[in-house]
C-alpha positions in Angstrom: 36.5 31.0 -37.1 36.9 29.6 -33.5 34.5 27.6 -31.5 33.3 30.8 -29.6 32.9 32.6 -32.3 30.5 29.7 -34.4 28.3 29.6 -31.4 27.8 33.4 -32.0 27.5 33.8 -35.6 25.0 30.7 -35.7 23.0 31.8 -33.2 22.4 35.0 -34.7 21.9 33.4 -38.0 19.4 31.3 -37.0 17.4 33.7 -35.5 17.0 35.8 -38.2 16.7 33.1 -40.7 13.4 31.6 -38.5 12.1 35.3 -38.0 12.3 36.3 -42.4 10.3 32.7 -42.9 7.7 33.8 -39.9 9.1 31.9 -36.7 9.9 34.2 -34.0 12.3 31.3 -32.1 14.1 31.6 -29.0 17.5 30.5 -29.9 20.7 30.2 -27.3 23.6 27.9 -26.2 23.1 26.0 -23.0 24.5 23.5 -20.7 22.5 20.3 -21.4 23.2 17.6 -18.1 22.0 14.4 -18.5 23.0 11.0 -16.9 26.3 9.7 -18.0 27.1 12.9 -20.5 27.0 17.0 -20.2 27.0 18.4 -23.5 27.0 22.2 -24.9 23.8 22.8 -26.8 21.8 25.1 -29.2 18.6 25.0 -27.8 15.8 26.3 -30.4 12.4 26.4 -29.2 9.0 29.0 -30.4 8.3 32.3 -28.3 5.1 30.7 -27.5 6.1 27.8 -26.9 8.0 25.4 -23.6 9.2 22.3 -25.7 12.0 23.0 -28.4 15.0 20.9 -29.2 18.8 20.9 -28.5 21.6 20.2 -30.8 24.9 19.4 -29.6 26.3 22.4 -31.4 30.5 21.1 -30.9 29.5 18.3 -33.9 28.5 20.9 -36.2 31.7 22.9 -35.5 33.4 19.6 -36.3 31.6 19.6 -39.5 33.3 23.0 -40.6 36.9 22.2 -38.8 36.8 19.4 -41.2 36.3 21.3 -44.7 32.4 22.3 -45.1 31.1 25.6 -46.0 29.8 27.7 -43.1 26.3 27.6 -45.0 26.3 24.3 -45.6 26.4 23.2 -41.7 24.2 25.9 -41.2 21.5 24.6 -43.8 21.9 21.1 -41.9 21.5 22.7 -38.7 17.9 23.9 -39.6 17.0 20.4 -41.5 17.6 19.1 -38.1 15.6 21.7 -36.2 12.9 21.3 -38.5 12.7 17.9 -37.9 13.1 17.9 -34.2 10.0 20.2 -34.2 7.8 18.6 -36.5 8.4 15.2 -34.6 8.4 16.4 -31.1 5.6 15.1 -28.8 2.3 16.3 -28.5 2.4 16.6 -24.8 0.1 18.4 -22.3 2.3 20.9 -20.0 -0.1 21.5 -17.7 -0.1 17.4 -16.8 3.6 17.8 -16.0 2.6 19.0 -12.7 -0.4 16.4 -11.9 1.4 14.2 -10.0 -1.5 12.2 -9.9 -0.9 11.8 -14.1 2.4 11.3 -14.0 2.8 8.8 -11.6 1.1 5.7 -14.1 4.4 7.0 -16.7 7.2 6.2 -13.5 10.0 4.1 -14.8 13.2 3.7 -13.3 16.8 3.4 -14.5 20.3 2.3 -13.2 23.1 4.0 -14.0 26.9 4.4 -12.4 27.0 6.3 -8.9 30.9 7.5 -9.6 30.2 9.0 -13.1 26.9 11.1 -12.2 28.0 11.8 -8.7 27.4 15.7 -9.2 24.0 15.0 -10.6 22.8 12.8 -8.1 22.9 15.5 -5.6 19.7 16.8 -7.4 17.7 14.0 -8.0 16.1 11.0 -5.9 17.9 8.3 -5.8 18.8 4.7 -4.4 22.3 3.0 -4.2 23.1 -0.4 -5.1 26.3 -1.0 -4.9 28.3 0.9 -7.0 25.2 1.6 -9.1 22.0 4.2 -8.6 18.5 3.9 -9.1 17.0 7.0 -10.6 13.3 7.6 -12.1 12.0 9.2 -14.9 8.5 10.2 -16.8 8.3 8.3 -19.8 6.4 10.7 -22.3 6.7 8.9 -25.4 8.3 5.6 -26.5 7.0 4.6 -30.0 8.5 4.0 -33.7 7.9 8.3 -33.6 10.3 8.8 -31.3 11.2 8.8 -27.4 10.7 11.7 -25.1 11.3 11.2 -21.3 11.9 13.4 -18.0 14.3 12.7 -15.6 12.7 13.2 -12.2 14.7 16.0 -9.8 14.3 16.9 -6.5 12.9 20.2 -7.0 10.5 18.8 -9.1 9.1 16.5 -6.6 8.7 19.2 -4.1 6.8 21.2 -6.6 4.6 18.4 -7.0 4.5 17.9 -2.6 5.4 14.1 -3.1 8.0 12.3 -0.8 11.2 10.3 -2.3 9.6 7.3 -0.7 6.4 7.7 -2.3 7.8 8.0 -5.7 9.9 4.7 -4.8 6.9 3.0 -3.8 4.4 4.2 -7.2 8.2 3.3 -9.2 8.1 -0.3 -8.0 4.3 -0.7 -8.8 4.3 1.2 -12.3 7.6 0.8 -13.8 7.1 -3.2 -14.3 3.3 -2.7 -16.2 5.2 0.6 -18.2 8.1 -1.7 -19.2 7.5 -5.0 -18.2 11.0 -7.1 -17.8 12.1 -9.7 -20.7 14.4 -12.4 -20.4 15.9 -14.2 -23.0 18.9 -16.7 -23.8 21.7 -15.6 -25.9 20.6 -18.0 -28.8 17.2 -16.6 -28.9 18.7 -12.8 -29.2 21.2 -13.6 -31.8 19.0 -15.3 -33.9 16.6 -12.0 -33.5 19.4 -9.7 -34.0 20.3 -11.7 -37.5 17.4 -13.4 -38.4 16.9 -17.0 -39.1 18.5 -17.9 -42.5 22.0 -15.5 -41.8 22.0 -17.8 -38.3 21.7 -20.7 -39.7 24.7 -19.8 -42.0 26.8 -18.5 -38.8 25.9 -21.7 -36.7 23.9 -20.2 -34.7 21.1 -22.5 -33.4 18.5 -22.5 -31.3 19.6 -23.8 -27.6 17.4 -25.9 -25.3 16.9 -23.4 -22.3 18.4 -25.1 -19.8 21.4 -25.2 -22.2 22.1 -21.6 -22.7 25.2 -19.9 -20.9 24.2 -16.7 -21.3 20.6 -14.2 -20.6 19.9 -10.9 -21.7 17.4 -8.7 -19.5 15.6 -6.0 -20.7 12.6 -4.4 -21.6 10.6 -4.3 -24.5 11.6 -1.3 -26.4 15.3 -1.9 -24.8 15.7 1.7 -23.8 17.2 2.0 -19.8 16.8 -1.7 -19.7 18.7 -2.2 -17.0 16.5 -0.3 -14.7 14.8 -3.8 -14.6 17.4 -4.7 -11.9 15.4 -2.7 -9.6 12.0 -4.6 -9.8 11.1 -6.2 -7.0 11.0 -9.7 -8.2 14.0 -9.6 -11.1 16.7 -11.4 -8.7 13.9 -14.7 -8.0 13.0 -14.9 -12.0 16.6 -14.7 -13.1 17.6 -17.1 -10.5 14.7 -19.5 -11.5 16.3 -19.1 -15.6 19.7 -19.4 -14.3 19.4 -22.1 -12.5 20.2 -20.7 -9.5 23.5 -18.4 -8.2 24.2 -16.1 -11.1 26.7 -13.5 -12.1 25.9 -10.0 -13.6 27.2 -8.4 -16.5 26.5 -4.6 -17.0 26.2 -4.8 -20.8 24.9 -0.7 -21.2 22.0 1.1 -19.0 19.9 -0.7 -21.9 20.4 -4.5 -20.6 22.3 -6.7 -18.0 23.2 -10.1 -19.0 23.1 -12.7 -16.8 25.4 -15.6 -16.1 24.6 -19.1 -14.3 27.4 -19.3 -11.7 28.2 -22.8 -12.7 31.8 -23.2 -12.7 32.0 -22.4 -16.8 32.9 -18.8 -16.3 34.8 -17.2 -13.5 34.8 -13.7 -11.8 38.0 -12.9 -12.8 37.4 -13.3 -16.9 34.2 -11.8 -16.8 35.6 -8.8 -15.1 38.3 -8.7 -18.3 35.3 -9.0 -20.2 33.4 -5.8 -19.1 36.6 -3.9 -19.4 37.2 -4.8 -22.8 33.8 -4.1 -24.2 33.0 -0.9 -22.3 36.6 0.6 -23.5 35.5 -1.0 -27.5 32.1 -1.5 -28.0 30.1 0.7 -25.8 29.5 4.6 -25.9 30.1 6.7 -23.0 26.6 7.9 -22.5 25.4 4.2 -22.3 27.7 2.7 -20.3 26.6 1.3 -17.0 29.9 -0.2 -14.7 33.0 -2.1 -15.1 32.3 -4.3 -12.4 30.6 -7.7 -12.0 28.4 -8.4 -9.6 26.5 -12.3 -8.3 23.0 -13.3 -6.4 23.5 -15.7 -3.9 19.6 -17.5 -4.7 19.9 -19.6 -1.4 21.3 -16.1 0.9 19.4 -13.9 -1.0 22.1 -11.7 -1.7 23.5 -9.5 -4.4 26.4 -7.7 -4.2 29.5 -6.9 -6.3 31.8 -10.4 -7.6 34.3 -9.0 -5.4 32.4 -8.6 -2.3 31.2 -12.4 -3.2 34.7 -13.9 -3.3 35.6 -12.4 -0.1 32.4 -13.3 1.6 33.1 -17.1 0.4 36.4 -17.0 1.3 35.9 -15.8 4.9 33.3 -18.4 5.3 35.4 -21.5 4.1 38.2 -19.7 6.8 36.0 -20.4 9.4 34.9 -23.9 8.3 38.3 -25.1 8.6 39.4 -22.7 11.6 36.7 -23.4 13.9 37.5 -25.2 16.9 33.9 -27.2 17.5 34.1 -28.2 13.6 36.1 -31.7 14.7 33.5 -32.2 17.4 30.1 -31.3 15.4 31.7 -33.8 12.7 32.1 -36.6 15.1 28.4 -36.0 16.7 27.1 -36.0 13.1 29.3 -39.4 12.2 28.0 -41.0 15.3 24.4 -40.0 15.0 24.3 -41.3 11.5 25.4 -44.7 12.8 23.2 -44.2 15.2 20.1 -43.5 12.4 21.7 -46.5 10.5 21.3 -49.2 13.7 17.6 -47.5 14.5 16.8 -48.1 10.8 17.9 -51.5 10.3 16.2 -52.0 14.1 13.1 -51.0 13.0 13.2 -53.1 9.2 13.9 -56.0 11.7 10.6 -55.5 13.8 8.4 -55.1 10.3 10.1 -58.5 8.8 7.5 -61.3 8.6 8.2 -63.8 11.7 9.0 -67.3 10.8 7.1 -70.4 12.0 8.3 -71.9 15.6 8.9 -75.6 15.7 8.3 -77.4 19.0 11.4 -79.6 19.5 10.3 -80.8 22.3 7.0 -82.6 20.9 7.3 -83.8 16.9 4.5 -86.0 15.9 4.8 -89.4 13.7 1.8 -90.9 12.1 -0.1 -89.1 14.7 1.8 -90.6 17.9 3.7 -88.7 19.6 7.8 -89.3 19.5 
């Protein structure tokens, strides 16, 4: 059996399986587009229903490539249906269109511009760097489950809101919905591990102004590092940093952040990315391979590259600049100049000594 013809004979399967036990479902294969991954689907949701579930129907076909029984994926196929409806959220479809509702459950998330070009067409977006800013409706985000909406254009104009209002409610909501967390390395190790397998590994706990390394995030650590669009993120991670920092696209879950300090450069944390994206991170959660600094003095963020070049072209015309020689001079000569005023004006507040008349001394009260 090929892959066409699984997608067929399932289908068909399914529906008569759900209609014998008393479900009339709607059951087809669809195109699912998300951010970051596209995926063929078996979409299963009630006749009566809008909410159903989809199931990327290419792993189940790898289930039977690789030795099962046909009616032994099929039997996990409606476990996981099952499941997906019993725990989907209770949500009220007609508050999909209240704007009004919907607005208090804005987040935002950052994901790669080049990877989700085509999608980004259709939804409201905002560029930084080589990165988007993108906004969803956060249905549900508890130990049940998560259930979100990525917001498109089409829905917006449904709704009659502007992109720039939905920016502006973003900034204001986003922040209370998942409020930013930042934490040293140290601290989310330990949590990761716990306290007694830490210990055992080293790992102790590091005096903040100590640690290397920050993770940002939010609470649940789902499209964490959507946090990178707050308005204040830049000013607190400067203020844990200690200043200039880099950036480190961990996932679209977290960023870490790195004091620019002169322990790391832009060159090995750029080996970095690449090496963890291409091992430890999957596709769909991968944010960049590029680096990226804050200038806390300039205000500035912008990609490590753009940073070294910007420095670079700065210290050029330091040392090319004609008037430099001159400024140099003025400023060596006015700080003699502050030195003589300085010591003029500690001369003036010494105590005066006593005068002595040479010209009349006194001896046993005569006069000499």
């Amino acid at each position: 059996m090929d892959y066409t013809e699984f997608k067929d004979q399932i289908t068909e399967d399914l529906k008569e399986f759900f209609s014998e036990r008393g479900n009339e479902m709607d059951v087809s294969i669809n195109t699912v587009n998300k951010l970051n991954d596209s995926y063929e689907a078996l979409t299963v949701k009630p006749m009566d229903g809008n909410i159903g579930v989809n199931i990327p129907i290419s792993k189940f076909y790898d289930q039977l490539e690789g030795g099962k029984e046909y009616d032994d994926v099929v039997g996990k196929v409606i476990d996981v249906i099952d499941k997906g409806l019993e725990n989907k959220p209770d949500i009220d479809t007609a508050s999909l269109t209240d704007y009004s509702q919907m607005k208090e459950k804005l987040a935002m998330e950052v994901v790669s511009s080049k990877t989700n070009a085509e999608m980004l067409d259709k939804i409201p977006h905002e560029n930084i760097e080589d990165m988007a800013v993108v906004y969803r409706f956060v249905l549900q985000s508890d130990e049940e489950g998560r259930a979100s909406i990525l917001v498109t254009n089409q829905m917006l104009d449904a709704m009659g809101v502007t992109h720039d209002q939905l920016r502006q409610d973003a900034l204001e909501n986003a922040p209370k919905l998942k409020p930013l967390v930042i934490s040293g390395m140290s601290e989310v190790m330990m949590e990761l591990v716990g306290i007694e397998q830490a210990e055992m590994m080293g790992i102790v706990p590091v005096d903040p102004k100590d640690e290397q390394m920050y993770v940002a995030t939010v609470p649940d650590k789902v499209h964490g590092a959507g946090v990178l669009a707050y308005k204040d993120f830049l000013e607190q991670a400067a203020e844990r940093a200690g200043g200039d920092f880099f950036i480190i696209p961990s996932s679209i879950h977290e960023l870490l952040i790195v004091p620019d300090n002169g322990q790391m450069d832009l060159s090995s944390l750029e080996s970095m990315v690449k090496e963890v994206n291409a091992t430890q991170v999957a596709p769909e959660d991968k944010l960049t391979d590029s680096v990226y600094h804050y200038d806390s003095r300039e205000k500035i963020f912008e990609l490590g590259e753009k940073f070294v070049e910007r420095q670079a072209l700065q210290n050029a015309r330091e040392e090319h600049d004609p008037d430099k020689e001159m400024r140099d001079s003025l400023d060596e000569k006015s700080s003699v100049l502050g030195d003589l005023e300085a010591k003029k004006e500690e001369t003036a507040r010494a105590p005066k000594k006593e005068t002595v008349d040479r010209g009349t001394r006194s001896k046993g009260g005569e006069a000499i």
